[in-house]
N, C-alpha and C positions, 0 to 999 in steps of 0.2 A: 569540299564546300567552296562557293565562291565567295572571289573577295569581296567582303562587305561592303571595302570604299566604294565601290561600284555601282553598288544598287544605291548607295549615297547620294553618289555623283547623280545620277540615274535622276532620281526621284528629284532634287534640288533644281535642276539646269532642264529637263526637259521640258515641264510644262510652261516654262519662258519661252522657249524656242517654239515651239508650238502656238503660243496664243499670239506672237508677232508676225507669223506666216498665218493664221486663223485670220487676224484683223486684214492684214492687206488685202486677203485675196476673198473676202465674204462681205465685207461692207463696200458700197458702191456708191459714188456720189455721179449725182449728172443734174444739168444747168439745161431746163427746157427754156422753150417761150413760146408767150402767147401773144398776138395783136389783133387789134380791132380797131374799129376808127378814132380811136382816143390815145393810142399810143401804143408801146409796148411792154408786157411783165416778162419778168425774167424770174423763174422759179426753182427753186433748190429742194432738190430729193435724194434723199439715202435709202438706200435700200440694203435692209440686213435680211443676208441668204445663211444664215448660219441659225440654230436654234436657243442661242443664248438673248439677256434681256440686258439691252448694254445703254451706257451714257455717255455723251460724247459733244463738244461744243463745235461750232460751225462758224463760220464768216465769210459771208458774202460780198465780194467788191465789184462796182459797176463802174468803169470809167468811160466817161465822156470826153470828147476835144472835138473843141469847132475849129470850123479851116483856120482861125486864128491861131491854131494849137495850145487855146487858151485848156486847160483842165481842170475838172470839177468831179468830185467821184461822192457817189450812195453806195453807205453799206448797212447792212444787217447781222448780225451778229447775237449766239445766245449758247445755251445748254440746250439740252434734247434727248430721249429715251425713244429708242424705237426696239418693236417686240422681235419673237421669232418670226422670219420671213415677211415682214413688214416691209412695204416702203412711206416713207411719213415724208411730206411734203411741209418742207419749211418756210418761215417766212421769207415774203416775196418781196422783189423791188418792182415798183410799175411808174417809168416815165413815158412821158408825153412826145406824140412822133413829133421827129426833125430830122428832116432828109440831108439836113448839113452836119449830122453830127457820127462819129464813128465812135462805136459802141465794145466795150470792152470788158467782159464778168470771169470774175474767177469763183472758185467756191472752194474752201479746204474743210476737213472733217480731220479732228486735233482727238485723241486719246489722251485728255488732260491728266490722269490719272499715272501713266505712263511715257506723258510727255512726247508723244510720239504726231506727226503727221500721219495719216494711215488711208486718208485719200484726198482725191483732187479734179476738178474739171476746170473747163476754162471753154468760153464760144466767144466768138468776133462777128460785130454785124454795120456792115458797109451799106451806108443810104437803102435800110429796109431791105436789107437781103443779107440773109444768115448762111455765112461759110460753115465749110467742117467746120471742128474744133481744132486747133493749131497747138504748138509744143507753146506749155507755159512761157517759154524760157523770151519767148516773143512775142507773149500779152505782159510782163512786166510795164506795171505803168510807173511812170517818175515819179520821185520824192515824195511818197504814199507813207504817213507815219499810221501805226493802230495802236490807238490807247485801249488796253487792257489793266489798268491798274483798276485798287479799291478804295484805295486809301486815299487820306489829304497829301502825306508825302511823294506817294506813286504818282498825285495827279498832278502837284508842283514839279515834279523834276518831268513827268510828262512836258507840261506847259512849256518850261524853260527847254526843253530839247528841240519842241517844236518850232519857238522862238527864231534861236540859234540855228537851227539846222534852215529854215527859208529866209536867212540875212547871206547864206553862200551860192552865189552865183550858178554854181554844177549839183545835179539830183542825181540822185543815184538811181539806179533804173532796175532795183528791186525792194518790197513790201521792208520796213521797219516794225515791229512791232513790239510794243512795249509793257510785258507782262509784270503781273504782281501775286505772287503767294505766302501766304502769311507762315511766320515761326513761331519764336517763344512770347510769349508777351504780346509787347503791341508790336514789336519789331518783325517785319516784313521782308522777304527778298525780292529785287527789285530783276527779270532776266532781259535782256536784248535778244530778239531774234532777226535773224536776217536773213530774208526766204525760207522761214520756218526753221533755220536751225540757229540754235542757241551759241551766239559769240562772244558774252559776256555775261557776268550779274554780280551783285554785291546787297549788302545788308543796307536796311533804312537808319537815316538817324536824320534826328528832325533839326539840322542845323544850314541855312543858306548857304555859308561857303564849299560842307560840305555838298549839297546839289551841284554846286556851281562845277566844283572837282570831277563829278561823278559826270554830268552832260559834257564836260569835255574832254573825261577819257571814253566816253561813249563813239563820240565824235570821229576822235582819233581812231577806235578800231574799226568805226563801221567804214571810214574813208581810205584805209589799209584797206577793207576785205574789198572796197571798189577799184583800188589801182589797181592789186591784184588781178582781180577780173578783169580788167580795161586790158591791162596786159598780157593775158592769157589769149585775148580777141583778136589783140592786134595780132599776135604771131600765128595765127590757125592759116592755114592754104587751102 
């Protein structure tokens, strides 16, 4: 007879492994556009090649910088269900042409459930002419904060992050985004993501000093995790 741990093992761990290689390589995100003489939309689609009926949140970032390199960015953001073999077309951003401005969209699809990124596009558009699509790692726009909270205390320590973090002179030159999921009670976990992966989190508690605590060990780790990087850049040949 065979060992029983085995079919244990078997049955426990495989269908994770399975539905993380399932997600990556069956749900497809891609960032069209369309123009006409009033400007340009930029349209977000998921396409599920798989047979299952799944839910999954989305956010759409479009940045702008005029030769000023002044920045100013539209997003869109929500929940979503698309069927078997569907592709469902999400909400759109549509600005107004301007040959001075260079155009910047990314779109991610988040497996909230599982916590997971699980896909991604990104297109760049130079005075009315749409290149490929480029490696993410070189559409990062600066000091781009995403409030994701629900709550009043997710959305004051939101605030004060926000604050704080455009009184420092240097941005960081990838997405912050600033989740909230609820626990016991009324008490909430508050997570830090940074380029979609999760650098920090801690519990709510509805007191000023401690926000004030918590936005500046935010602070602290998210400007560790950019020297880091700054560092890594410098030494590459």
């Amino acid at each position: 007879m065979k060992n029983p741990l085995f079919f244990l093992f078997f049955i426990c761990f495989f269908p994770f492994g399975f539905s993380q290689e399932y997600n990556d390589s069956l749900i497809i995100a891609t960032i069209e556009t369309e123009t006409d003489e009033n400007g340009i939309t930029f349209i977000p689609l998921v396409q599920n090649r798989s047979q299952l009926h799944s839910e999954y949140n989305y956010l759409l970032l479009v940045k702008k910088t005029d030769q000023n390199n002044n920045l100013s960015v539209n997003r869109q953001a929500g929940k979503f269900t698309v069927t078997p073999n569907e592709t469902k077309k999400l909400s759109s951003i549509h600005l107004n042409k301007n040959p001075q401005l260079n155009l910047k969209a990314l779109l991610y699809i988040r497996d909230e459930n599982q916590n997971l990124l699980i896909a991604k596009d990104s297109i760049e558009i130079h005075a009315n002419e749409i290149s490929a699509p480029v490696k993410e790692t070189s559409l990062m726009p600066l000091g781009i904060l995403v409030d994701d909270t629900k709550t009043k205390f997710g959305r004051d320590f939101y605030d004060n992050l926000f604050t704080q973090y455009n009184q420092q002179p240097e941005k960081f030159d990838f997405i912050v985004q600033v989740s909230e999921m609820p626990h016991r009670g009324t008490t909430s976990i508050i997570q830090i993501f940074a380029n979609n992966e999760m650098v920090y989190e801690f519990f709510s508690k509805p007191d000023e000093e401690y926000v004030n605590f918590q936005v500046s060990q935010t602070l602290k780790i998210i400007q560790r995790l950019f020297q880091s990087k700054s560092l890594k850049n410098e030494f590459k040949y």
